[in-house]
C-alpha positions in Angstrom: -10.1 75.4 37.2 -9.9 72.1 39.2 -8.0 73.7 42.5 -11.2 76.4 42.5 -14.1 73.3 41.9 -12.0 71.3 44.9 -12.0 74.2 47.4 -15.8 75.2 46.5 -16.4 71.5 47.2 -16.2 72.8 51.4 -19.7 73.8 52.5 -17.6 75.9 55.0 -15.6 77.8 52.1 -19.1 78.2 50.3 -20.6 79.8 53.4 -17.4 82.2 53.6 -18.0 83.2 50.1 -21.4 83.8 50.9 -21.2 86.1 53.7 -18.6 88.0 51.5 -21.2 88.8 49.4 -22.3 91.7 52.0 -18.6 93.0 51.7 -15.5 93.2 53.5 -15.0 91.0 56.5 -12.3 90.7 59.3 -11.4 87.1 59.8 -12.9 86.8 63.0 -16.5 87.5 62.0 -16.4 84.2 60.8 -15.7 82.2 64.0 -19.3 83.0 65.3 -20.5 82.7 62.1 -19.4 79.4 61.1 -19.3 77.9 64.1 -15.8 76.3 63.6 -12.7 77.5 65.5 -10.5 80.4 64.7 -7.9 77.3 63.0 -10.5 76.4 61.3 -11.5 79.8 60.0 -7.9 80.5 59.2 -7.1 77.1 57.1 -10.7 77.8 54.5 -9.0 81.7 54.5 -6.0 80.2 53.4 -7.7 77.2 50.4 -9.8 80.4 49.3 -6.9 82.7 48.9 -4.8 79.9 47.2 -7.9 79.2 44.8 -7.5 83.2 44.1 -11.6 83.3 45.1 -10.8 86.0 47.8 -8.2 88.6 48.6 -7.1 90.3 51.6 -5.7 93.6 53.1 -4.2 94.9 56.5 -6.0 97.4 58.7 -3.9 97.9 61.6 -4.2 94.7 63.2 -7.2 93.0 62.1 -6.9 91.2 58.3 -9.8 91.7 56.2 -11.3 89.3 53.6 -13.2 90.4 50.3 -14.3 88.7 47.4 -11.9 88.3 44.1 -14.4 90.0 41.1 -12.2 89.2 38.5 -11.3 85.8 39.7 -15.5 84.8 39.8 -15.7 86.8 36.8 -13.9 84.0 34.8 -15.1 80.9 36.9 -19.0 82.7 35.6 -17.5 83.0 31.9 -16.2 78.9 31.9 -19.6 78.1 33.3 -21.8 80.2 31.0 -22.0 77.0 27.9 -23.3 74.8 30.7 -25.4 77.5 31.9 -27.3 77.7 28.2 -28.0 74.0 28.5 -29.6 73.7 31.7 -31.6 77.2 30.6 -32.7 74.9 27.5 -33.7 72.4 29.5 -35.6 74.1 31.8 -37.6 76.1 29.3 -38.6 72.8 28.0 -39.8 71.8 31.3 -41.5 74.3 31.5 -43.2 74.4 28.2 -44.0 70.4 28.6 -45.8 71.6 32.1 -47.9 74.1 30.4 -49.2 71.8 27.8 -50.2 68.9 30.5 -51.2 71.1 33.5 -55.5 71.6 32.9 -55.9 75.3 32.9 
């Protein structure tokens, strides 16, 4: 779980991740995206693929990026505990609010 925590640590790799989100990408839609050179682009592909957080496929020449399900699937499962604290928390943040903001 460390390697995946390290290689979300990269804004870069989170922004990656994030454009995944609207589904399959070739790698060079995130050169204009990112702003960072096609290196650049290639070496987060690469820490992301290593940290099993996306997969890819060949189509004809172009390599296409997606995001690993299973893989955030089980990152979500580990965090769920810490989740239910912060939710506890929060509620009572909430509740304290209520009771001292003058309706």
């Amino acid at each position: 779980m460390d390697l995946v925590f390290e290689t979300l640590a990269e804004p870069n790799r989170r922004r990656i991740l994030d454009l995944l989100r609207e589904g399959e990408r070739p790698a060079g839609d995130f050169v204009s995206a990112l702003d960072i050179s096609q290196p650049g682009v290639s070496r987060h592909l690469r820490i992301l693929r290593e940290a099993d957080l996306v997969s890819v496929r060949q189509d004809g020449q172009r390599r296409l990026y997606r995001l690993n399900g299973a893989r955030l699937a089980r990152i979500d499962a580990w965090l769920a505990p810490y989740r239910r604290f912060w939710t506890d928390k929060l509620d009572a943040l909430e509740d304290h609010l209520d009771r001292e903001t003058p309706q």
